[in-house]
KETIDREN-669960 format. One line per field, with one value per residue: residue number from 1; x, y, z of N, C-alpha, C, CB in turn; residue in one letter. Coordinates in steps of 0.02 Angstrom, whole numbers, plus 50000, padded with zeros to 5 digits. Glycine has a CB too. Example, Ala and Ser with C-alpha at 12.3 -4.5 7.8 and 13.67 -1.06 7.14 Angstrom:
BEGIN
pos = (1,2)
nx = (50660,50642)
ny = (49716,49888)
nz = (50390,50354)
cax = (50615,50684)
cay = (49775,49947)
caz = (50390,50357)
cx = (50660,50645)
cy = (49835,50002)
cz = (50390,50394)
cbx = (50565,50704)
cby = (49776,49970)
cbz = (50452,50286)
code = (a,s)
//
This chain:
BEGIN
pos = (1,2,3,4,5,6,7,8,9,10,11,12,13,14,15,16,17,18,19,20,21,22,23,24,25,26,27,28,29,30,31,32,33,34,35,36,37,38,39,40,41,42,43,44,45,46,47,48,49,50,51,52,53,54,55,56,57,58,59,60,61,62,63,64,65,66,67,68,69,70,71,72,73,74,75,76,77,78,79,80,81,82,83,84,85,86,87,88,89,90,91,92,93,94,95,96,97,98,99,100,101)
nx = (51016,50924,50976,50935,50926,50900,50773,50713,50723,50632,50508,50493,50494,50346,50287,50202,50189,50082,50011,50092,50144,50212,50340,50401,50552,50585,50572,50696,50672,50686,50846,50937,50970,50988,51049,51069,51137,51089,50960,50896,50834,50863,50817,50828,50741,50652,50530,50444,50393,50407,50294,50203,50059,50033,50103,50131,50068,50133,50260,50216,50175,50302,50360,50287,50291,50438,50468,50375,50467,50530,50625,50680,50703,50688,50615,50656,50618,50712,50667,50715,50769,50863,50971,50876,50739,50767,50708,50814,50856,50765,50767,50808,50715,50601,50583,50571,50432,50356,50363,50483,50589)
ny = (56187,56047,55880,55734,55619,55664,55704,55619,55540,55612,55599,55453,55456,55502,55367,55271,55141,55030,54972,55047,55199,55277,55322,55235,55251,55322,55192,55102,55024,55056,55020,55068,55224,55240,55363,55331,55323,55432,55458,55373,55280,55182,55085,55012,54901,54840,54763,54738,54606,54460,54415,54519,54580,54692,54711,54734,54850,54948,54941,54986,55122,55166,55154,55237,55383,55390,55404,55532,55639,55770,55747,55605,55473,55348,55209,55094,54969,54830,54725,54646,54532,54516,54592,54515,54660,54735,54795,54869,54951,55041,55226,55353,55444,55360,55273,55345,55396,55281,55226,55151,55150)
nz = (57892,57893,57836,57722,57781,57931,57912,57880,57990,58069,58041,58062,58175,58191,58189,58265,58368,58396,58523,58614,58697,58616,58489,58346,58339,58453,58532,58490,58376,58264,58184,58061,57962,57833,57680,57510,57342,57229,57305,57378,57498,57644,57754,57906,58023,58170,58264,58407,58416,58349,58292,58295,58269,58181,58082,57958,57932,58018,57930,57813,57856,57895,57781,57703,57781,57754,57620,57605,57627,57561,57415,57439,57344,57315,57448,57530,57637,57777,57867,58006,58137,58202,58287,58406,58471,58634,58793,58825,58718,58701,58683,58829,58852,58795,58886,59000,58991,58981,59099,59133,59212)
cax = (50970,50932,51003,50871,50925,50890,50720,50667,50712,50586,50450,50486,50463,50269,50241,50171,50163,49974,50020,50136,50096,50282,50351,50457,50616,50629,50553,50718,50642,50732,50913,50985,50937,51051,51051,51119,51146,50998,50913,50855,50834,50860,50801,50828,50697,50624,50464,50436,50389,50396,50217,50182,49990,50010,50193,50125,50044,50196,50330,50185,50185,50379,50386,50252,50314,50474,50450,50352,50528,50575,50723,50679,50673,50639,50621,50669,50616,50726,50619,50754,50725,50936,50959,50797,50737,50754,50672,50874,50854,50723,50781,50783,50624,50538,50593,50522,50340,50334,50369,50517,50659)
cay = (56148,55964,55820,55700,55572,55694,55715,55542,55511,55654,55575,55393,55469,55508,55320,55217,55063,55023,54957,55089,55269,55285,55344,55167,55267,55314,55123,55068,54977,55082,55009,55096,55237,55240,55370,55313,55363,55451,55470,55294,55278,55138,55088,54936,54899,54764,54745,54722,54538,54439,54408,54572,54564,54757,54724,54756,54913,54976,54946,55025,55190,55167,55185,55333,55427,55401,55437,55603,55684,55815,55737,55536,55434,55279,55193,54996,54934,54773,54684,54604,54492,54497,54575,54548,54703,54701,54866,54914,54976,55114,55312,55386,55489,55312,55233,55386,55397,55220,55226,55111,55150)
caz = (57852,57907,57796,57720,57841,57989,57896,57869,58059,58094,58014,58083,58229,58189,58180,58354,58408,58406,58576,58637,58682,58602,58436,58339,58354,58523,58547,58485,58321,58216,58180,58023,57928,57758,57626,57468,57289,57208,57378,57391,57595,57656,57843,57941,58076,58186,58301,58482,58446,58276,58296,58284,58210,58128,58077,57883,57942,58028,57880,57767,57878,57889,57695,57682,57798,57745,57553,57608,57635,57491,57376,57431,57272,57334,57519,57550,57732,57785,57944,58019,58211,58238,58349,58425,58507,58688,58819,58820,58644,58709,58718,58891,58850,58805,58972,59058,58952,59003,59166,59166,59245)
cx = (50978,50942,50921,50885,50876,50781,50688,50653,50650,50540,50422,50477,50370,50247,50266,50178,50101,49988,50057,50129,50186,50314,50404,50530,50664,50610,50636,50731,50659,50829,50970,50924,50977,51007,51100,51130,51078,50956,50889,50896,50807,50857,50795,50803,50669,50559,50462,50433,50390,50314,50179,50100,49984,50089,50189,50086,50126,50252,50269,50194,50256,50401,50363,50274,50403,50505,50407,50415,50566,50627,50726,50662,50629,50652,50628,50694,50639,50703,50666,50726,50793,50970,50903,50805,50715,50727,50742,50890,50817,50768,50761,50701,50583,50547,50541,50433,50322,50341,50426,50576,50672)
cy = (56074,55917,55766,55634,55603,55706,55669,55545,55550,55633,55513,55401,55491,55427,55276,55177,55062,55007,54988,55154,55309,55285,55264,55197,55281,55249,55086,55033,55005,55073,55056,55140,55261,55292,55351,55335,55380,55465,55450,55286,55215,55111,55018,54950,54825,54796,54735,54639,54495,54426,54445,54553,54617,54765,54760,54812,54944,55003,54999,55107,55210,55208,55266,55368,55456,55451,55498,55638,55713,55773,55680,55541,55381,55266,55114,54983,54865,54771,54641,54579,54517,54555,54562,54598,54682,54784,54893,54961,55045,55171,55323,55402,55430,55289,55288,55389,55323,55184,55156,55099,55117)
cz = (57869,57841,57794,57779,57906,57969,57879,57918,58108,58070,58048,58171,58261,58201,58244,58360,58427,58481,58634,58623,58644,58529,58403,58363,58404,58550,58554,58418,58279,58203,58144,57995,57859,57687,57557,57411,57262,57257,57391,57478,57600,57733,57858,57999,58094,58244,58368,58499,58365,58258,58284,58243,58157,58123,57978,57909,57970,57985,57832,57805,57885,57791,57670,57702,57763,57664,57553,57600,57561,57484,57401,57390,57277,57419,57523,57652,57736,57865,57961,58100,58236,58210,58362,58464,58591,58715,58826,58782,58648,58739,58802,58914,58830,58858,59020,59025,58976,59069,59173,59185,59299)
cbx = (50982,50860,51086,50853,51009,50959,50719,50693,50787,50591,50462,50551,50505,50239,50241,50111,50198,49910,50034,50188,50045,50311,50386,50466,50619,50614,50498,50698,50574,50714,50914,51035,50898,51063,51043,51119,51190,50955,50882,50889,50776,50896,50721,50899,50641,50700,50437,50362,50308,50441,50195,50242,49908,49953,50258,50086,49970,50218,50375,50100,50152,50409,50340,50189,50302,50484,50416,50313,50583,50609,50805,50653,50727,50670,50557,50776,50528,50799,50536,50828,50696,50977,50976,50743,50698,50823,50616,50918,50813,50655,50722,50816,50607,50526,50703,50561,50331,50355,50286,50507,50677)
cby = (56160,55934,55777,55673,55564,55781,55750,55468,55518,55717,55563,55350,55509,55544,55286,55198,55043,54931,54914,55073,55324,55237,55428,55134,55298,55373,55087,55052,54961,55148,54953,55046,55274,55120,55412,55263,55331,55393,55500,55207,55341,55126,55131,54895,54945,54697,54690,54760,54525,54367,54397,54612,54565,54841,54608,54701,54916,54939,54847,54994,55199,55059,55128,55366,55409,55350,55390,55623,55637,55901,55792,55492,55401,55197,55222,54956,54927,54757,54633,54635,54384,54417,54611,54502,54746,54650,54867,54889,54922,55105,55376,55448,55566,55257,55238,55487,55405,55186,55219,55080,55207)
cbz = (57776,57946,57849,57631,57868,57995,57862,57851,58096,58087,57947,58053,58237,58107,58104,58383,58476,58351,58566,58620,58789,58636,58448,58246,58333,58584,58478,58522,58313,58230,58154,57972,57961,57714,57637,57460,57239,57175,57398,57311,57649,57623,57873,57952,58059,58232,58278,58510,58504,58263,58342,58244,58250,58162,58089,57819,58001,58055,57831,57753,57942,57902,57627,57699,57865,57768,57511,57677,57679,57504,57405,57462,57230,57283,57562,57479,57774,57761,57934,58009,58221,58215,58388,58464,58471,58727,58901,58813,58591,58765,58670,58886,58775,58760,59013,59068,58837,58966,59205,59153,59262)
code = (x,x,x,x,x,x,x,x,x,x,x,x,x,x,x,x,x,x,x,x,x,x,x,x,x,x,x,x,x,x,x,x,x,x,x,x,x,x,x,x,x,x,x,x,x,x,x,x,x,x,x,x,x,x,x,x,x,x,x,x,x,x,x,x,x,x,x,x,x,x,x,x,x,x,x,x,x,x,x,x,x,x,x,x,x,x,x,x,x,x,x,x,x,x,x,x,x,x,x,x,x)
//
């Protein structure tokens, strides 16, 4: 049986990068994903660029998806820059979908 962690991270993996044919998580842009008491999930994430123009779309699909998951209470997204994200941060399988190895 997967852990609600393991079941958030399956979700945050539904959500894109408007700009990227690439899921945020294997992007990288996913830092932490913290369950805590009561089953308040707590996720630390950052952006490709601070500029981001659909950075409030993003954290909004971050939360839904995340609060879909049986037995979340609540969800709190911290948008942090530091580290900034660099293309080191991307999974294998995003390096290869993006041709950049």
């Amino acid at each position: 049986m997967s852990s609600i962690r393991d079941l958030v991270i399956e979700q945050l993996q539904t959500v894109f990068d408007p700009e990227l044919p690439v899921n945020i998580y294997e992007l990288g842009l996913v830092y932490e994903v913290n369950v805590r008491e009561n089953n308040e999930v707590y996720i630390v994430m950052t952006l490709t660029a601070p500029a981001c123009p659909v950075a409030g779309e993003i954290v909004f699909d971050v939360e839904t998806k995340a609060k879909s998951v049986p037995g979340v209470s609540a969800v709190h997204v911290d948008l942090t820059f530091d580290p900034p994200w660099t293309k080191d941060m991307m999974s294998d399988e995003a390096r290869l979908e993006l041709d950049m190895f």
